[in-house]
C-alpha positions, 0 to 999 in steps of 0.5 A: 355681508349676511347683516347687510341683508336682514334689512331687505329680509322684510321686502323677501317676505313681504314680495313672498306673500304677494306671490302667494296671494296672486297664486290664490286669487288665480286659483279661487279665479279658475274654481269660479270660471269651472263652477260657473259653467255648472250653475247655468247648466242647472239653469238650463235645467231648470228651464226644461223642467218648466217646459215639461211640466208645461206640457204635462199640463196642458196634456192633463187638461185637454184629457181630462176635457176629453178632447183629442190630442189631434184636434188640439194640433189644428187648433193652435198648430202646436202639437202637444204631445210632440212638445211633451217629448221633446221637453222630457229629451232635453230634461233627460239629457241634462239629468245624464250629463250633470249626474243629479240621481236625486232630481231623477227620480222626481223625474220619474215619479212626476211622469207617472203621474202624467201617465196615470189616467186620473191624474189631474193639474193638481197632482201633476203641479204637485209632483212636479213642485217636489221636482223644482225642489229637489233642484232647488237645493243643487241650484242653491248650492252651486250658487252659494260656492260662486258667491263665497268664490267671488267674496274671496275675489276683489272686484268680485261683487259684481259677480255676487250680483250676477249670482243672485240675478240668475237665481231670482231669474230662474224664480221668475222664469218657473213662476211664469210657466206655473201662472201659464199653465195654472191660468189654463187649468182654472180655467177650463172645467175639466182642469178645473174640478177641485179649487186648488188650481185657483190657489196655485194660480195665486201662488204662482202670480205671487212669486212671480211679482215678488221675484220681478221686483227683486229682478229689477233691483238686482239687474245693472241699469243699462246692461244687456240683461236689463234691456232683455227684461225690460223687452221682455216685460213689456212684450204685448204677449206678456202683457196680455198674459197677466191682463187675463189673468187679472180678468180670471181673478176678478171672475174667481172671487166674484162672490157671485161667480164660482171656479167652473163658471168662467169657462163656457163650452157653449160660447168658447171662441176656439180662435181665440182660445188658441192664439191665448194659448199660443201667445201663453206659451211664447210669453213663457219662452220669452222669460228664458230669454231673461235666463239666458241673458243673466246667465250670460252676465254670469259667464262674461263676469267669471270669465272677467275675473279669471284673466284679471287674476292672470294679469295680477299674477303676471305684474307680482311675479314681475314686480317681485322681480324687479325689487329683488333685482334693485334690492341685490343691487342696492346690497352689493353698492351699499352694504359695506358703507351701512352694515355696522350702523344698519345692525343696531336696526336688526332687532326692530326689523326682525320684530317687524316681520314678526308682527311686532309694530310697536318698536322704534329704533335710536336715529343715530349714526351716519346721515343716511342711517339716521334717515333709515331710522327715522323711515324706519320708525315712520314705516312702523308708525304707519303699518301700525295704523294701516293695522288699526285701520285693517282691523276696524273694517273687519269689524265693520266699524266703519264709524271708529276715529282711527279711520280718519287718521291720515299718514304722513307723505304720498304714500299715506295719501294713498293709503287714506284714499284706498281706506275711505274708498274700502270703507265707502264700499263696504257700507254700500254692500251692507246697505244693498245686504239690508235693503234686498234682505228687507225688501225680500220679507217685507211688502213693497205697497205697505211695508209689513212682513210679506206672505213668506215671510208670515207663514216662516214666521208662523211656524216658528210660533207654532213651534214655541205654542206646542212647547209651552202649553200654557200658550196659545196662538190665534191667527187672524185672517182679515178681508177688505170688505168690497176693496174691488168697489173702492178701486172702481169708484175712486181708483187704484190710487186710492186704493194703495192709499187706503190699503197703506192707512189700514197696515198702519192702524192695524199696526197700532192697534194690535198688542205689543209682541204681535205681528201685521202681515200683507198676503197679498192683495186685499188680504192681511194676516196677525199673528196674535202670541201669546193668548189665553183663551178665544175671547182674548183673540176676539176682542183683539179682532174687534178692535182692529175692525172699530179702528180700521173703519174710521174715515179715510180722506183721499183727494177730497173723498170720504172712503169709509173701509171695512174688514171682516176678520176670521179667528183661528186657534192653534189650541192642542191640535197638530194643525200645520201653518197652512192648516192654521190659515185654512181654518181663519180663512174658512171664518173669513168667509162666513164673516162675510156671509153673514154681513161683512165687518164683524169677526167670526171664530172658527171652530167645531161647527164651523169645520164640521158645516164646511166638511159637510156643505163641500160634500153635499156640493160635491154630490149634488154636482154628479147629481145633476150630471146623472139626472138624479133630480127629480120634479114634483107638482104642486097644484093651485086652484081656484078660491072660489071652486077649488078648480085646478088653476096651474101648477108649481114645479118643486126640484126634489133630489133621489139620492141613491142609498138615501131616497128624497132629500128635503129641499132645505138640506140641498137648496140653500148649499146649491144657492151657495155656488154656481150649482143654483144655475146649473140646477135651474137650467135642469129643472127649467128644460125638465119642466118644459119636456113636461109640459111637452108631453102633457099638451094632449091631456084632456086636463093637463094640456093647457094648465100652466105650471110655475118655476122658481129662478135664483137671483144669481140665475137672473143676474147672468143676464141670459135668462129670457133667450134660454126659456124662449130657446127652450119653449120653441125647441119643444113646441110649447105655448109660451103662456103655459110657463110662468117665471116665480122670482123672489123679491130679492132676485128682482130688486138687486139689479132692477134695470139687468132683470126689467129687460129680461121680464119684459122680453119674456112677457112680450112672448106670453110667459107670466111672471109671479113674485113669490114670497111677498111680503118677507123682503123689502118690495114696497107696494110703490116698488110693486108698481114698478116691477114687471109681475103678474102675480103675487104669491102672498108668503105662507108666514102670514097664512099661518098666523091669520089669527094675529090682527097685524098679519090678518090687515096686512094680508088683506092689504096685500090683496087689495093692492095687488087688484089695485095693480091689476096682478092676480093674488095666490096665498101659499100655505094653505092647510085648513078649511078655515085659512081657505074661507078667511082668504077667499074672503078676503079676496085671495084669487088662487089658493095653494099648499097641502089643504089641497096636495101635498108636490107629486110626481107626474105620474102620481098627479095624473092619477089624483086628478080622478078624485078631489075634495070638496071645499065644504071638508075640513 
């Protein structure tokens, strides 16, 4: 009776691993259903700690504005400072219910800083950036366990999909609240004392397009998480928010604009300042929505799983049971008609449970034994093959011939069918694998390695350059030259396309081994490794830039791109990544200073001229909140009898500790950033005061008196009602001012500065064209142009001895009463430039042969002496 049981030995042992296999599929099923709970508590978390570093923000920045917390409050109805508390309740509360002491303390730390009086944005946006990061790696973590959970799960991709979804969820829901309140921190002035706002800002705008897009490759088409999103992204305050947003980046890198200039106290709308506002904040709220949804996705899966592991658990035990039953009764029917015949197929079965497929039993005795033993054979054949096959997809060769074998009879139909279906979703999950791995490092627009991806990489050479000092490593920054002009004039379309040409032939320019990569925008990187010396990098750079300005032909136009290429060394300093791409930043810009399409080396110089021009910027800006500018005069008198004619008004700097500064040491820094205006209207409302208080000078009181205006100031295109506001707030005569423009600043925008010249003349105040004759005015375009006075350059003064500048000069003279405008020569300093020029016909004369600039008190007391002509 024993023998006749070893047959039925195998379906015991086989029903006893089915049991253990349902048994950990419903454990593994009950750890996914517990972990799951965890990872969207973490979420949840997460969302609060965005809320609070929202409002942590938003409180910086109204205080460091110095406006009232409750004036705020009736501008947009939201009380910020409540929202700040509320927030830090519910961060509080999730810290004490999952435990994380690590995250608090980052907590902790980032509300000091709120608390602390000088904090700003930055340093908020930086304190809590360590606290996303210390959650970051909980939240990973938790994820990480569902995903190996579900792997170990059939059907449990889907959850591995959910997984992922919510991650790149949380992603985009922090990313949404970063541009939300990095947008408001640019914006406003008070937020926005330092650049790094404006970096955050495009760091944020970047995270949140690449995590939207990894979003919608992940959410289920048709699934309720996808419908939220796509509500979501196309909800009107959403868009609205990033259309902002794309108008503060058009203003942020306008070579003409600068981060302060694009808020404006004077024109604020406080209305719709605070529906901005309010619209932000529901944009960021809405993104929750998405959180929530696919963490819903995540729980609904789990739970999903959970009882498809109970279902399976109860149809094994079930199944089990029922072969058991059949088998006993089978035994107690046949076992005394087969048990000798069975015994010769003891051996082969006990090997088979053993693992050992290999072995055939001898077809021989009754007609049913020969029919066991011929199924017997056939079954060992056919678990030999189900092994081959198993084994092939372990090893993912899903290509190998052994998986086109078929067993004979239904069963190895079925057997087939479930391999090629097993086979069929594995190459998709690897394909999936590949593609979101991919698409996660890579550039959507021109398929080269992402930002991220770049600056991993980066450091990775680094590491190998600071290993092997024989190597160097060169970082090239490259810039489209006016891509914004492209965009305007042909299109966005055209645009990506030229964008695509411009990847593909600096991938086919650079060396074999360096790398191409995309920033962002209108922005690349190469990675140059390994390279001897500078000059390598440089020809390198010059060889993009030649390829890359070939013609690109799109839809019938000839577009002709440029770029301009800043190189930067990693050479034996311990500069970081970011560091590296700061410095080949820096020579992009002056690349672009000095004439755009060309590459520039940064380097010593360049360091020391960037450190040394933020300073000067930096004290030049308190220097005209304090009033540490001063005002000097230059006379101009009368060629004929040296008769004081009027004066030019010469902007001076009393730096304290230093004393007067020259003015080439601050003007061209002013000139370099929006400081040139707001230096302009300083000096335009001091000269006016002036002219003010000297309207009842027995000398002084109907002289004139000039002021020099920067091209950028003339471009904003308000120019003419800010002097007119001026002139009638103090009460002085129009024709007492005159307005000095370079030729440059006059012919950049000829029709913007037309308008403004002609009101401005209409009114009585003069206009002069200062250093004519350096530029590109031609004497046709001089008759053009809305002056009233020539200011002949001192350059040709000085050289009156040359017989080209002598004829020249005279030519100017006669021109200019040829036009009907008076001709003053600068830079007069001898008795005999005076003569050759009164000679010649010069109306007005001006420059040291006469007064050096003075103060206004020193210029009242000169007027009391004065030198005759006849004197050298």
């Amino acid at each position: 009776m024993l023998l006749a049981l070893l047959p039925f030995a195998g379906l015991v042992w086989f029903s006893v691993q089915a049991l253990e296999q349902a048994a950990d599929r419903a454990d593994a099923a009950a750890e996914i259903e517990s972990t799951a709970p965890e990872v969207i508590a973490l979420a949840s978390l997460d969302a609060h700690l965005s809320a609070e570093n929202y409002w942590a923000s938003a409180v910086a920045s109204t205080r460091s504005l110095g406006i009232p917390p409750d004036l705020i409050t009736s501008m947009i109805g939201i009380d910020m400072e409540q929202e700040f508390a509320e927030a830090r309740e519910l961060v509080d509360e999730s810290l004490r219910v999952l435990g994380l002491d690590g995250v608090a303390f980052s907590v902790d730390r980032a509300r000091d800083e709120v608390a602390h009086e000088d904090s700003t944005t930055t340093s908020i946006g930086r304190a809590y950036n360590a606290v996303t990061e210390a959650l970051g790696y909980p939240i990973r973590a938790k994820i990480d366990t569902l995903t190996r959970l579900a792997s170990d799960v059939p059907d449990g991709y889907d959850l591995a999909r959910s997984n992922l979804a919510l991650a790149v969820a949380i992603d985009v829901r922090t990313a949404s609240s970063g541009v939300a309140s990095t947008y408001f921190a640019t914006r406003y002035p008070g937020a926005a004392a330092e650049d790094q706002p404006a970096l955050d800002l495009l760091q944020f705008s970047a995270v949140y397009e690449d995590s939207t897009r990894r979003l919608e490759l992940l959410l289920e088409p048709d699934s309720d998480a996808a419908e939220v999103w796509e509500q979501v992204r196309t909800d009107r305050r959403v868009v609205e928010l990033f259309e902002r947003l794309d108008d503060l980046n058009d203003v942020i890198f306008d070579p003409d604009q600068a981060f302060s200039s694009v808020f404006d106290l004077a024109t604020l709308d406080i209305d719709a300042e605070a529906a901005a506002f309010s619209d932000s904040l529901d944009a960021v709220d809405l993104h929750l929505d998405v959180v929530d949804a696919v963490a819903a996705e995540v729980s609904a899966t789990a739970a999903a799983l959970g009882a498809d592991a109970e279902e399976y658990q109860r149809t094994v035990v079930a199944t089990t049971a029922l072969v058991g039953v059949l088998s006993l009764l089978a035994i107690a029917i046949a076992s005394w008609w087969i048990v000798r015949p069975l015994r010769r197929m003891a051996d082969v079965v006990t090997a088979m449970r053993e693992g050992e497929l290999g072995g055939h039993v001898a077809v021989a005795g009754p007609a049913e034994v020969r029919s066991a033993g011929r199924a017997l054979n056939e079954a060992a054949d056919n678990l030999k093959l189900a092994e081959m096959q198993a084994a092939a997809l372990a090893d993912a060769d899903l290509d190998h011939e052994v998986l086109e074998r078929r067993p004979p009879g239904r069963l190895g139909a079925s057997l087939q069918a479930a391999v090629r279906r097993l086979a069929a979703s594995l190459a998709e999950r690897a394909e999936l694998s590949a593609r979101l791995e991919h698409e996660a490092t890579h550039d959507g627009l021109t398929g080269l390695t992402n930002r991220s991806a770049a600056m991993a990489t980066l450091q990775q050479a680094l590491a190998r350059t600071r290993r092997a000092p024989e190597r160097d490593l060169a970082v090239m920054y490259v810039d489209v030259d006016d891509f914004k002009q492209i965009n305007d004039r042909f299109g966005h379309n055209a645009g990506d396309i030229v964008l695509q040409t411009i990847a593909r032939r600096m991938v086919d320019t650079i060396r074999e081994g360096d790398l191409a990569c995309r920033l962002g925008g209108d922005e690349f990187l190469v990675i140059a490794e390994p390279v001897r010396e500078a000059h390598e990098a440089i020809v390198v750079a010059n060889r993009l830039v030649e390829a890359v300005g070939e013609p690109v032909t799109v839809d019938g136009s000839e577009i002709r791109p440029g770029i301009s290429i800043g190189v930067a060394l990693a050479g034996d300093t311990d500069l970081s990544a970011d560091e590296l791409l700061r410095d080949a930043d820096l020579a992009v810009y002056r690349a672009k200073h000095e004439g755009r399409s060309r590459v520039e080396l940064c380097d010593v110089e360049l360091r020391g001229e960037i450190a040394e021009r933020m300073s000067v910027e930096h004290a030049l800006r308190l220097a005209i909140e304090r009033d540490e500018l001063v005002v000097h005069y230059q006379p101009v008198v009368d060629a004929e009898d040296d008769r004081l004619v009027s004066l030019e008004a010469l902007v001076r700097w009393n730096r304290p500790g230093v004393g007067l500064v020259p003015p080439d040491d601050f003007v061209p820094v002013a000139e370099r950033s929006h400081l040139i205006v707001a230096m302009d209207d300083w000096v335009l409302r001091a000269v006016v005061r002036q002219l003010a208080d000297w309207s009842d000078h027995p000398v002084l009181g109907d002289v004139p008196a000039a002021i020099n205006v920067s091209a950028r100031h003339l471009a904003a295109g308000d120019l003419d009602q800010e002097v007119l506001v001026l002139l009638d707030q103090f009460g002085v005569d129009p024709r007492r001012l005159t307005i000095e423009l370079t030729e440059s600043a006059l012919l950049e925008d000829l029709e913007t500065a037309r308008g403004q010249l002609d009101a401005l003349r209409s009114r009585g105040v003069k206009i002069a064209l200062d250093d004519f004759g350096t530029g590109y005015t031609s004497f046709a375009h001089l008759r053009q142009l809305p002056v009233d006075t020539i200011k002949v350059d001192k350059s040709f003064v000085h050289s009156l001895d040359v017989a080209e500048d002598r004829s020249l000069v005279e030519l100017i003279v006669k021109t200019g009463h040829v036009l009907g405008v008076s001709v003053t020569a600068e830079g007069v300093e001898t008795l005999e430039q005076a003569t050759d020029l009164s000679d010649m016909g010069s109306d007005h004369l001006q420059g040291f042969r006469y007064s050096s600039p003075l103060d206004p008190a020193s210029l009242e007391a000169s007027l009391h002496s004065s030198s005759p002509k006849g004197e050298s």
